[in-house]
N, C-alpha and C positions, 0 to 999 in steps of 0.2 A: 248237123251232129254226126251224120256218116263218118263226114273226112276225120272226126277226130278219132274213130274207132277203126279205121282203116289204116290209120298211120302206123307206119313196123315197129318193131320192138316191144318193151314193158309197158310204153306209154301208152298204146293202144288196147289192152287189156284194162288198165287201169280208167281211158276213157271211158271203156263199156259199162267197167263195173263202177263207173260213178254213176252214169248215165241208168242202168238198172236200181240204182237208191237212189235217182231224182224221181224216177217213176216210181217208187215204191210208198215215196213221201206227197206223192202227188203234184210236185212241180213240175213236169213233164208227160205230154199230151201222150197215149197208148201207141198214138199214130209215129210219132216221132223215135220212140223208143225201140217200137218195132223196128222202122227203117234200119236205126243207126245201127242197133246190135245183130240186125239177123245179116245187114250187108259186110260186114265186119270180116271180113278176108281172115285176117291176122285174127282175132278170137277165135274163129272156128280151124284153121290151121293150126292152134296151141291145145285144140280138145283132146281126149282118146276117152274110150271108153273106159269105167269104171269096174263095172263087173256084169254082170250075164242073170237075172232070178227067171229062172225055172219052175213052171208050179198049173198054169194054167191048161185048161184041155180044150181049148179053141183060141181066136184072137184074141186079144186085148184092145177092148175098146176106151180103156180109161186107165189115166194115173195120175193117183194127185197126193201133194205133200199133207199131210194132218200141219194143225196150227202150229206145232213147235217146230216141224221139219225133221224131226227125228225118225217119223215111219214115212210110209207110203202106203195105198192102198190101190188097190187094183181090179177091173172087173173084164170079166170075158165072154165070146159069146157061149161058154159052158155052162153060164150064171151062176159063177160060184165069186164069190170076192175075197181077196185076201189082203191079207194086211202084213206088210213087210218091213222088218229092221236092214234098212237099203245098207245103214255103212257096215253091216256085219254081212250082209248079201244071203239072210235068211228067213226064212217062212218064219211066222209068228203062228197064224192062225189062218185056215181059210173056213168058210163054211156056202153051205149054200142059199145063196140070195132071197129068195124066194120066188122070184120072176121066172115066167113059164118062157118068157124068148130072150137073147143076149141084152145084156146087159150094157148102156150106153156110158152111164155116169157114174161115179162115187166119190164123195168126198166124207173127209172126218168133221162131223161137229164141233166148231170151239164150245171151251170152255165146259167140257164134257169128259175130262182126264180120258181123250181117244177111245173113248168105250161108247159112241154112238155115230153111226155110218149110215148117210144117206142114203140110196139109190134111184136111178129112175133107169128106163129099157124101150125095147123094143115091144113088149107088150102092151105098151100107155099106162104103167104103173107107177107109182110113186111109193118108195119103200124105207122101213124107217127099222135098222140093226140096233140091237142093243147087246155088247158084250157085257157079259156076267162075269163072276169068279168063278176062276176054274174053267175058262175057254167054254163055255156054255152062251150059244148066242140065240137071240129069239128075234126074229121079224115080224112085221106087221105094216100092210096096204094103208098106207096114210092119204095118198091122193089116185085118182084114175083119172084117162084121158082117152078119147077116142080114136087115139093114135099114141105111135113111138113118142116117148119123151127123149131129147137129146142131150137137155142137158136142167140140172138143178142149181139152184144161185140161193145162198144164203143173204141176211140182211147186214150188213155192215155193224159190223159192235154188237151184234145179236145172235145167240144161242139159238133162238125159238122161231124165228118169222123164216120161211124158205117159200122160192117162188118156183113153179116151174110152167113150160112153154111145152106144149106137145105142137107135133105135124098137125093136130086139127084146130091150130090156130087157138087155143084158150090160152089163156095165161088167167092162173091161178096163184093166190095167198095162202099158206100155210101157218101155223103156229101149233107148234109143236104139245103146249099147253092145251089146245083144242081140241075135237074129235072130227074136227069137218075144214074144207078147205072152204074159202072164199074165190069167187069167180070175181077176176080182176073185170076183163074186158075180152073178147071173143074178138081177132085179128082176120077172122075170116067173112064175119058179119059189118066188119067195118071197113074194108074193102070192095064188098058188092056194090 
């Protein structure tokens, strides 16, 4: 799959971006997709940047499309997140997370008209935004972990179930509808 996104010209643009909707529809293994597009000479020589968003007061440890693609949301290690209108290349709303150390992950909830924002951190938090009317947003500690969480995964086709993995090797079940997470399996006790 490489050679055909490597090849000069339109065609090879055209390869990649077919090659990104066979992986999007699930015909195409993550491993393959990877390869072809990230080796892609020609797509990455026809990029430039788009624009520059401004806003955060340490790194940025996260960025990810909400379901429609329309925003973006972003976290830093300031622990504040924000949420950005990318093709207007402007701030919508930032607030502060609630996490006492950087912020590793964020993404938007489907099926949530992008008024509910996960989070997890460097604290072993698991964090759950809700935007109001009138940019008023309120948090609340949905999961903990005896470490950093790196990263948070929603369920496929699901609003409610979210799973996360901290450093201390738990991997935990969420529903959103619940008050309490479910302990999947401990990756550290099954390794000794």
């Amino acid at each position: 799959m490489a050679a055909v996104c490597e090849a000069p010209g339109r065609r090879a643009a055209t390869g990649c971006f077919f090659e990104v909707g066979r992986r999007e529809i699930g015909s195409s293994s993550s491993r393959a997709s990877s390869r072809g597009i990230s080796g892609s000479e020609g797509l990455i020589m026809r990029m430039n940047q788009y624009g520059q968003l401004g806003g955060h007061g340490g790194c940025v440890n996260t960025v990810s499309f909400s379901p429609a693609g329309d925003l973006l949301v972003s976290g830093s290690d300031d622990t504040h997140i924000i949420l950005w209108d990318w093709l207007a290349k402007a701030k919508i709303l930032s607030y502060p997370s609630g996490h006492e150390e950087n912020v590793l992950h964020a993404l938007v909830v489907p099926f949530t008209d992008d008024s509910t924002i996960v989070t997890s951190a460097a604290d072993g938090q698991v964090r759950l935004g809700q935007l109001k009317q009138g940019g008023e947003v309120t948090t609340r500690q949905i999961e903990e972990h005896g470490d950093r969480v790196h990263k948070v995964a929603l369920k496929q086709g699901s609003p409610h179930i979210l799973y996360s993995c901290g450093d201390d090797g738990l991997v935990q079940q969420f529903d959103l509808r619940s008050e309490s997470p479910t302990k999947l399996f401990d990756l550290l006790f099954v390794l000794r």
